[in-house]
C-alpha positions in Angstrom: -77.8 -37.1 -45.2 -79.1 -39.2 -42.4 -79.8 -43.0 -43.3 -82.1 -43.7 -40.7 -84.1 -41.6 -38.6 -86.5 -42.2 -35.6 -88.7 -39.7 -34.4 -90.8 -39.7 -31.9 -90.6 -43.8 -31.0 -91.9 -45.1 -27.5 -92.6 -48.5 -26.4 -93.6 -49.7 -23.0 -94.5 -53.6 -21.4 -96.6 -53.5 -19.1 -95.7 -50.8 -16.5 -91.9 -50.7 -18.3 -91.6 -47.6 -19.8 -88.8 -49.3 -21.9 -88.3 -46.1 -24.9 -89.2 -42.5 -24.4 -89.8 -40.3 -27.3 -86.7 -41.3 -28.4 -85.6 -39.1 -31.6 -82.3 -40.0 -33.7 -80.8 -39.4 -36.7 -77.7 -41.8 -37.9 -75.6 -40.2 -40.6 -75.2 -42.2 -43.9 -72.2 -43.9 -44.4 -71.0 -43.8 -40.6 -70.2 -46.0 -37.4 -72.5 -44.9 -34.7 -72.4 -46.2 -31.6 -75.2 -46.5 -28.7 -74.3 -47.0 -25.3 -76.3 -47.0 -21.8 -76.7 -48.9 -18.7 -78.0 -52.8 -18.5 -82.1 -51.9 -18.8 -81.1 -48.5 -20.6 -83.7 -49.5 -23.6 -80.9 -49.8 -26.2 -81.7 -53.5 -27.4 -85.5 -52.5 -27.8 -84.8 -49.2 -29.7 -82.8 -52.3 -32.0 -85.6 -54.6 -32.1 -88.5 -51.6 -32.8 -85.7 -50.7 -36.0 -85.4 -54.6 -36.8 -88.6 -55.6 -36.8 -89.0 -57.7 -33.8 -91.4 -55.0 -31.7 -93.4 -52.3 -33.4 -93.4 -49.0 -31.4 -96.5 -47.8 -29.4 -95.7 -44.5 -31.2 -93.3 -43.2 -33.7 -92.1 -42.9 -36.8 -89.0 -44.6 -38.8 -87.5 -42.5 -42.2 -85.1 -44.7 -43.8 -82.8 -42.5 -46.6 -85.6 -39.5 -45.6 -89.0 -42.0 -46.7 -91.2 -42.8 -43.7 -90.9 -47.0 -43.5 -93.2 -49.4 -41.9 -91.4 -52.2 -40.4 -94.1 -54.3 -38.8 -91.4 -57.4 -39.2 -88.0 -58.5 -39.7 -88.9 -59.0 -43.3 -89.9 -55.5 -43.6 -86.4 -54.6 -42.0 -84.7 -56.4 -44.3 -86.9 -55.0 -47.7 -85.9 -51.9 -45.6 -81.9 -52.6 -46.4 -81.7 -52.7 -42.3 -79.0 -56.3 -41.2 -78.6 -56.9 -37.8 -76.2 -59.1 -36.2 -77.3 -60.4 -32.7 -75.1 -60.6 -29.6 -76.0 -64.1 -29.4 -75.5 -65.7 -33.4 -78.8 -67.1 -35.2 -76.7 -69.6 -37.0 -77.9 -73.2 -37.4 -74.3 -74.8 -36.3 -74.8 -77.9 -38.4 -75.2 -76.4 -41.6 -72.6 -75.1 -43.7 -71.9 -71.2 -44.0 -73.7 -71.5 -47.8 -76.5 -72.9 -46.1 -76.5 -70.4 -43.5 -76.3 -67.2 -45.8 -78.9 -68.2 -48.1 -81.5 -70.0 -45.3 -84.7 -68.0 -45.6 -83.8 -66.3 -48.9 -83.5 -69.4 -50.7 -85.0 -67.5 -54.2 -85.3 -71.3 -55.9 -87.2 -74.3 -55.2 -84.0 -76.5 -56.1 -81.5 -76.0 -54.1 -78.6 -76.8 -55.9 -79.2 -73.6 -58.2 -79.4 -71.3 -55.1 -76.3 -72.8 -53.7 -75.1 -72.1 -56.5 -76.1 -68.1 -57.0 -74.8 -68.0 -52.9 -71.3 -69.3 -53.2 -70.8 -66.8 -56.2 -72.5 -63.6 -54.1 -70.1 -64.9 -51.6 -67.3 -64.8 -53.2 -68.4 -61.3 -54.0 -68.5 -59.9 -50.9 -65.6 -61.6 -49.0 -63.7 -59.7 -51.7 -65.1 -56.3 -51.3 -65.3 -56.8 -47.9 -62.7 -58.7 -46.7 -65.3 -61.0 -45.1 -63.0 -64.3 -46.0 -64.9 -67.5 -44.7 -64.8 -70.6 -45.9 -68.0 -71.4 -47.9 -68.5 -75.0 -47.3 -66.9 -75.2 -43.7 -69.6 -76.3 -41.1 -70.5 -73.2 -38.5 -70.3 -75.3 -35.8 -66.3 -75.9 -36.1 -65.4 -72.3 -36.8 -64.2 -70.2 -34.5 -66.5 -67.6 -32.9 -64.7 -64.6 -34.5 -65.1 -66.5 -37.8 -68.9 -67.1 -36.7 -69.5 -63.3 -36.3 -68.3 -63.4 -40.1 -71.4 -65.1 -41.4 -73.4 -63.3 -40.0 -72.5 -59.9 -41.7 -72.2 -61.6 -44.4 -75.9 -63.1 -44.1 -77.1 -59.2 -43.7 -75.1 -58.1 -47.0 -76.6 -60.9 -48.8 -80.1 -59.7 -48.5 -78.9 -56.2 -49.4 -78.4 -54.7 -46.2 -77.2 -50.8 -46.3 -77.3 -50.3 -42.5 -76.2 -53.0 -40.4 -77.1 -53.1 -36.5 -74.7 -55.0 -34.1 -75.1 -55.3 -30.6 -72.4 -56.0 -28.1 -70.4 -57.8 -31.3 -66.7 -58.0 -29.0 -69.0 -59.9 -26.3 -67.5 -63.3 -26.8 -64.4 -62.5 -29.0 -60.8 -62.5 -28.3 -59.1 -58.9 -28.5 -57.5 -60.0 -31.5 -61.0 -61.2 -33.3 -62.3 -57.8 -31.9 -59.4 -56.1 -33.6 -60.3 -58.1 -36.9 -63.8 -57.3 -36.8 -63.1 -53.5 -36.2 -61.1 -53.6 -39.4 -64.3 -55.2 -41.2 -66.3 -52.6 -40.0 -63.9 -49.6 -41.2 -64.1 -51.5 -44.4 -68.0 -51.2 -44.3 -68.0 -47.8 -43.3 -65.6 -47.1 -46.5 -67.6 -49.1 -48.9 -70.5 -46.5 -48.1 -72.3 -48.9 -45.4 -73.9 -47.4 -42.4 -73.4 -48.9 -38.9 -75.0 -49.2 -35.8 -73.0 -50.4 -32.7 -74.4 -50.9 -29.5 -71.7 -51.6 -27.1 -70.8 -51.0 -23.3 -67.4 -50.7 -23.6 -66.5 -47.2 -24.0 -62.7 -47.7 -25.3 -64.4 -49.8 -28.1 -67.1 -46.7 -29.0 -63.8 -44.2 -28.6 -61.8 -46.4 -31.1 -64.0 -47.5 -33.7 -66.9 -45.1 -33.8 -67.7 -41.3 -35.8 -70.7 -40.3 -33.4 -71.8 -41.9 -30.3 -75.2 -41.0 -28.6 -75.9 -42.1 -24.7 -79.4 -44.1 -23.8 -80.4 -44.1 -19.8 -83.8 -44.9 -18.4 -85.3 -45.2 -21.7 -84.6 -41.9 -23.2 -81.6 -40.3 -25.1 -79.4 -38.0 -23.3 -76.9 -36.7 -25.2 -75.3 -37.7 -28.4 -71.8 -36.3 -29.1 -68.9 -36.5 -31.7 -66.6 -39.3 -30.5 -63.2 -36.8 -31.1 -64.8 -34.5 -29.2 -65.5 -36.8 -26.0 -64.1 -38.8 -23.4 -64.2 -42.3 -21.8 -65.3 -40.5 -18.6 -68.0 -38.0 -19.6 -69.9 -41.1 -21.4 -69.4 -43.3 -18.3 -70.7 -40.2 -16.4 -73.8 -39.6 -18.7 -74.6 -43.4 -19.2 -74.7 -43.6 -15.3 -75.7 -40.3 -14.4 -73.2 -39.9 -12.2 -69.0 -40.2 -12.0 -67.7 -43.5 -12.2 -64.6 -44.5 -11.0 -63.1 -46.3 -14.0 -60.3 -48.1 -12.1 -60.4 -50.5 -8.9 -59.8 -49.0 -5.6 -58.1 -51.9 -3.6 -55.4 -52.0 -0.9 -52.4 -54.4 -1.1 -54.2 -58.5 -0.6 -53.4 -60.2 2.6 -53.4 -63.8 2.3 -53.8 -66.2 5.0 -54.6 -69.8 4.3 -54.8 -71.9 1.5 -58.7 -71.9 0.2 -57.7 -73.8 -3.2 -55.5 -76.0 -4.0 -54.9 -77.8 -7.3 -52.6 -80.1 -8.3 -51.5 -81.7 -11.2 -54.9 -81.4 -12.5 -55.7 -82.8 -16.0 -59.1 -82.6 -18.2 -59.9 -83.5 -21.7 -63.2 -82.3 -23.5 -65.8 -84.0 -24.8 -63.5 -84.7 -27.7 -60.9 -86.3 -26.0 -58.2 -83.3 -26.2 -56.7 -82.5 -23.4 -57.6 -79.1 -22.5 -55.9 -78.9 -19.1 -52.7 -80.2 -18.5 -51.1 -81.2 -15.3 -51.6 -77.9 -13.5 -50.7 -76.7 -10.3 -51.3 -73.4 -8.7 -53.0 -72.4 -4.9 -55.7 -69.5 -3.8 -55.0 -68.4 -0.1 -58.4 -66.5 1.5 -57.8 -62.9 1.2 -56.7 -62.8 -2.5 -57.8 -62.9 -5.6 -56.0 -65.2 -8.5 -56.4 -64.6 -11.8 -56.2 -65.9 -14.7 -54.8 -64.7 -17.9 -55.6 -66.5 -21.6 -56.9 -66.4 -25.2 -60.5 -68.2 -25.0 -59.9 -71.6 -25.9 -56.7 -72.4 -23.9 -58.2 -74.4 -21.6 -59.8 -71.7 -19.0 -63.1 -72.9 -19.1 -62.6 -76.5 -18.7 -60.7 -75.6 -15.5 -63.5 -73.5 -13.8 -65.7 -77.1 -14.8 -63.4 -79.2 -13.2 -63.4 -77.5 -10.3 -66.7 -76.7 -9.9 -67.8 -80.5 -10.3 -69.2 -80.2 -13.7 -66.7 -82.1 -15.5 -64.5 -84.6 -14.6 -60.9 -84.4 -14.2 -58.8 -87.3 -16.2 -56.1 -86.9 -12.4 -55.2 -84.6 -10.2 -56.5 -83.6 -6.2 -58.1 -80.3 -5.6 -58.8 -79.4 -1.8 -61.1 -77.3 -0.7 -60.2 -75.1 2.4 -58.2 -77.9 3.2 -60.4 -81.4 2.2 -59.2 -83.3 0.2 -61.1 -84.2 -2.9 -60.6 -86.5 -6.2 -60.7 -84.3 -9.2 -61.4 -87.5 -11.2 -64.2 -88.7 -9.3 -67.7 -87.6 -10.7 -67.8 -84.4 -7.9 -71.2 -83.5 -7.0 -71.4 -79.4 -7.5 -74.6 -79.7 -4.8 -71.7 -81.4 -2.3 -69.3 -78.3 -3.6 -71.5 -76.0 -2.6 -72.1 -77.1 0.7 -68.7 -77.0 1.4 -68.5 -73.6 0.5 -67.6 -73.4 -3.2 -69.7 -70.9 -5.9 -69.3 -70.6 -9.2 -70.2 -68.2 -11.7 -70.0 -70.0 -15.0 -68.8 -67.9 -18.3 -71.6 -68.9 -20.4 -75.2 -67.8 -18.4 -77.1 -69.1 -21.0 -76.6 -72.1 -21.0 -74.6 -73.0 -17.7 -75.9 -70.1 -15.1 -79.8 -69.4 -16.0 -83.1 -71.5 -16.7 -84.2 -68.4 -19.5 -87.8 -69.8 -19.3 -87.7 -69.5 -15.0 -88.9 -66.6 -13.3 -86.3 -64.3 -11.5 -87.4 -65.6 -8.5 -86.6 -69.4 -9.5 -83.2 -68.6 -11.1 -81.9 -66.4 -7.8 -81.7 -69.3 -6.1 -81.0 -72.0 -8.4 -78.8 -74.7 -7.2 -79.6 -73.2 -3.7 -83.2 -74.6 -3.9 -82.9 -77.8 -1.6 -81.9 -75.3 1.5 -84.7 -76.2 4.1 -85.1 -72.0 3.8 -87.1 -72.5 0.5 -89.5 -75.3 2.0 -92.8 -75.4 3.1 -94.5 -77.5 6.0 -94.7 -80.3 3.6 -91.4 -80.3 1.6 -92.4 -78.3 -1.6 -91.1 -75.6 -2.7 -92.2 -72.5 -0.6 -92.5 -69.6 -3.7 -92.9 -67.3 -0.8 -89.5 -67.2 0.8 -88.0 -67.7 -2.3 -89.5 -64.2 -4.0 -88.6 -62.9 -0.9 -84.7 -64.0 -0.9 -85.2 -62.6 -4.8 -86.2 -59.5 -3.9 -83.6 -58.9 -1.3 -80.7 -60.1 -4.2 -82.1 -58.6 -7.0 -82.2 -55.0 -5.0 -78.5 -55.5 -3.5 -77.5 -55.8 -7.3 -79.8 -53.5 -9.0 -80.9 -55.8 -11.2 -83.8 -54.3 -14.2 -86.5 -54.4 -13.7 -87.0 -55.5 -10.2 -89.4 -57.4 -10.5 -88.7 -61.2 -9.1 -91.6 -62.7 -11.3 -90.3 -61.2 -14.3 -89.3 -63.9 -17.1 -85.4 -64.5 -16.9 -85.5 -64.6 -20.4 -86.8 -61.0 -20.8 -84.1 -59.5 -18.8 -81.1 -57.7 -20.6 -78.3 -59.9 -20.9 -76.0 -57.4 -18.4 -78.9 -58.0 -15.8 -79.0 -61.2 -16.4 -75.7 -61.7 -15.3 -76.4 -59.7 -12.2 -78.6 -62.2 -11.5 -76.0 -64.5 -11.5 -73.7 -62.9 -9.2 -75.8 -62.1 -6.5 -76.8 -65.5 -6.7 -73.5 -66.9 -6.0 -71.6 -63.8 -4.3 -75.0 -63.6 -1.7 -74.2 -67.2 -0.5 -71.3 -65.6 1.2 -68.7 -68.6 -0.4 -65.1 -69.6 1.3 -64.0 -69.5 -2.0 -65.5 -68.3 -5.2 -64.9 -69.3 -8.9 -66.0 -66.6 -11.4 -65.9 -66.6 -15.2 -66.0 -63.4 -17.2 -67.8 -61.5 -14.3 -68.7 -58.1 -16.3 -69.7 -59.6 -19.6 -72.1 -58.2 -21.6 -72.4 -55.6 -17.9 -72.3 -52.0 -18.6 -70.3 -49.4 -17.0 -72.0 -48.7 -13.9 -72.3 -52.1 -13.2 -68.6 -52.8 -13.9 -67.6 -50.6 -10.6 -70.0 -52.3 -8.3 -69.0 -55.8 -9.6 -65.8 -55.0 -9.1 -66.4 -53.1 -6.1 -68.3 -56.3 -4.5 -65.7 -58.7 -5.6 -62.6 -56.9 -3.8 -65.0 -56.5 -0.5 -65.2 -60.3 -0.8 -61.7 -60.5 -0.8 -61.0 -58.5 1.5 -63.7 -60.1 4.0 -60.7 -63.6 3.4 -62.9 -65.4 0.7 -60.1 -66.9 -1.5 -61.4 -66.0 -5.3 -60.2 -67.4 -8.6 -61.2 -65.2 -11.7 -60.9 -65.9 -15.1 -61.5 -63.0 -17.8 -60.6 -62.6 -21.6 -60.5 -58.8 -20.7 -56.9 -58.8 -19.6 -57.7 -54.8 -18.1 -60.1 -56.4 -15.7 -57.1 -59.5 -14.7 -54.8 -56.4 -14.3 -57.0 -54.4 -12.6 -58.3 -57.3 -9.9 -56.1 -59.8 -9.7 -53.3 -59.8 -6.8 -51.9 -62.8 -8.8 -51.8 -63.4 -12.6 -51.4 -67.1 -13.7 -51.2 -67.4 -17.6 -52.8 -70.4 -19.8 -51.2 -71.6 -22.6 -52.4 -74.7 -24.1 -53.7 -75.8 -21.5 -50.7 -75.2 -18.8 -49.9 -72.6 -16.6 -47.1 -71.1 -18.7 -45.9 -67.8 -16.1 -47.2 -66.1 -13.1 -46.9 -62.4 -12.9 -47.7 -59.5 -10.3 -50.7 -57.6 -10.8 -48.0 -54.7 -12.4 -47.1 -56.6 -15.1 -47.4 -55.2 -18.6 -50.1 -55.6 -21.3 -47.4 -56.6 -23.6 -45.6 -59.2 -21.0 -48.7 -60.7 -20.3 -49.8 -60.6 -24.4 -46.5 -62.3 -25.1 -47.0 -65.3 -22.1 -50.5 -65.7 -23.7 -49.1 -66.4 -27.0 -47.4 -69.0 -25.9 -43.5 -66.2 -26.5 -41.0 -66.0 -23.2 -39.6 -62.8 -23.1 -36.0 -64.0 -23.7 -37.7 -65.6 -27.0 -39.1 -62.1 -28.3 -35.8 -60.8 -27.4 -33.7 -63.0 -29.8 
């Protein structure tokens, strides 16, 4: 018996034909995945189900009865959860507060808290949900995070929960966990909806898996009875290659150097500590870590956003001081780009246009001003135009919101920002996150060509296949040192083990 079907549903903006006649019948008490390009129409077909957009056209049966959903509220009365790629969690409030904000069912509080933390304890034992009740959001780890959420969704009585892109910001091992939640679900007679790019994850975890491109549903197949390739091929239209095609790196001369560079947080830890390592043009450097080891506070330091506690960095051979307040601006005229990890809140203005955001941090070029030192909008829709078509970014449209753009094309954006410029040497954080397929290979692609072309590149990724796949070195962070470096042939498991913190001769005792 299907638990939800849609028949029939379309939904355009404007001249963006976004879902069309999309039909689609989920199984009760199954894991079905949904996967497409960036722009493929997968998070609207989400929203239309959840309440956020109502359908042009189109009809919703929830256990075979024809459902309204002109809200989230309706969703909800519905038994449909969702869980958003990007948490809607207030992160000063407790995970009590969080759960029962909105459905507080009493005027005094202290009752409600009261009927919460028992539901709670409920569900974290049916589920295996544990969290934590009184713990502030905003100090749990973003695995933990994810948590709460589900377990918002089964407090209002969800019986089909929708997440999209959950493993986007999570560890492989908090991806693991949350896989093993899901299985739980699924056994407990949930239903659930998982819209993801990455195909391994739809191959491992899911019963069905159906493919969105261009709006439309193309095929939706058992997952036993698929492959890795024929969804990349049917997301895409197309064969993908699904590995990098590069040739053996040839360094020349050093583009980075860094040494003995050390950087607390805003909390006064010291998330980089004393490290040393050098990025020659014509290679690219990666490096390998669990989130939270002290990656992201290196890509700050170096691109001038935070400053270093000591160290010297130099910069195709000028010298800097890593604990002087850098200026990025300076950076980048020197011939540094950086694509920071977070977009949201370090790489995009959401409320800018396209247009404004393509160039971001690029604006004061004399390119981009008129005869009396404003802003010309001409020449910078223009310079828009020409990145947003060398990345394919959806829809092409340079006046188009930022914020309105799907979050793979949003990072598009991003990289054709920076990677345009033409850098000597390039910093890039989680280049393909939240990026389908497709998108992957000409990301990739683009990346070893700037190589390649002797642009010295440092990547940091939490996918360690894409650090295997790119990098020509692999430095591993540790609590905040570099703890080994390893050839680009080095094993999953070597590289697991160094990222833990284990030396081989230690696993070996």
């Amino acid at each position: 018996m299907a638990a939800i079907e849609l028949i029939g549903i379309d939904k355009s903006f404007g001249a963006v034909h976004a879902n069309r006649d999309i039909n689609l019948s989920v199984e009760k008490g199954a894991i079905h995945g949904i996967v497409g390009e960036n722009g493929a129409g997968k998070s609207t077909l989400m929203s239309i189900i959840y309440g956020f957009y109502q359908a042009d056209r189109g009809e919703i049966r929830v256990d075979g009865r024809k459902v309204d959903i002109v809200d989230t509220n309706a969703a909800i009365a519905a038994g449909i959860g969702m869980v958003h790629q990007h948490f809607m969690l207030v992160e000063n409030f407790t995970v009590v507060e969080n759960v029962m904000l909105g459905a507080e069912q009493s005027p005094l509080l202290k009752k409600g808290i009261g009927r919460v933390r028992a539901e709670l304890k409920r569900l974290e034992r049916e589920y295996g949900l544990d969290v934590d009740p009184d713990a502030v959001v905003g100090d749990l780890a973003v695995g933990l995070q994810q948590r709460v959420e589900i377990l918002k969704s089964l407090y209002r009585g969800a019986e089909i929960l929708i997440l999209d892109e959950p493993t986007g910001v999570l560890t492989p091992a908090e991806a693991d966990q949350l896989f093993a939640v899901l299985r739980g679900l699924r056994d407990q007679g949930k239903t659930v909806i998982l819209i993801t790019h990455k195909l391994r994850e739809i191959k491992a975890i899911t019963d069905t898996v159906s493919v969105m491109r261009r709006g439309e549903i193309v095929a939706t197949r058992k997952t036993a009875e698929t492959s890795v390739g024929e969804l990349a091929e049917l997301m895409v239209g197309r064969r993908v290659a699904l590995t990098v095609d590069k040739q053996p790196a040839a360094p020349k001369d050093v583009g980075l150097s860094v040494r003995g560079l050390t950087v607390r947080d805003g909390r006064g830890v010291r998330m980089v500590d004393d490290v040393s390592f050098e990025v020659r043009a014509g290679e690219i450097v990666g490096i390998a870590g669990v989130a939270g080891n002290g990656q992201s506070e290196l890509l700050e330091a170096l691109a001038g956003i935070r400053r270093a506690e000591s160290g010297t960095v130099e910069l195709s051979g000028q010298a800097l001081d890593a604990a002087s307040a850098t200026d990025p601006a300076e950076l980048r005229r020197r011939g540094l780009a950086h694509v920071p990890e977070d977009r949201h809140h370090m790489g995009l203005v959401l409320p800018f246009e396209a247009c404004e955001n393509a160039v971001l941090g690029y604006h004061r070029d004399p390119k981009f001003k008129n005869g009396i030192g404003l802003l010309d909008l001409s020449a910078m829709r223009r310079e828009a135009a020409k990145r947003i078509a060398a990345f394919d970014v959806r829809p092409p449209d340079a006046r188009a919101r930022t914020a309105n753009f799907s979050g793979g094309n949003q990072q598009k954006l991003v990289l054709a920002r920076e990677m345009e410029r033409d850098p000597r040497v390039l910093l890039i954080g989680q280049p393909t996150r939240g990026v389908d397929v497709g998108a992957i290979e000409f990301i990739h692609k683009r990346i070893v060509e700037m190589r390649d072309g002797g642009r010295a590149i440092l990547l940091v990724s939490v996918e360690l296949d894409e650090i295997r796949a790119l990098s020509d070195r692999i430095l591993v962070m540790f609590a905040g040192r570099i703890v080994g470096e390893r050839g680009p042939g080095a094993s999953e498991g070597e590289l697991g083990l160094l990222m833990a913190g284990v030396e081989q001769n230690e696993a070996a005792e």
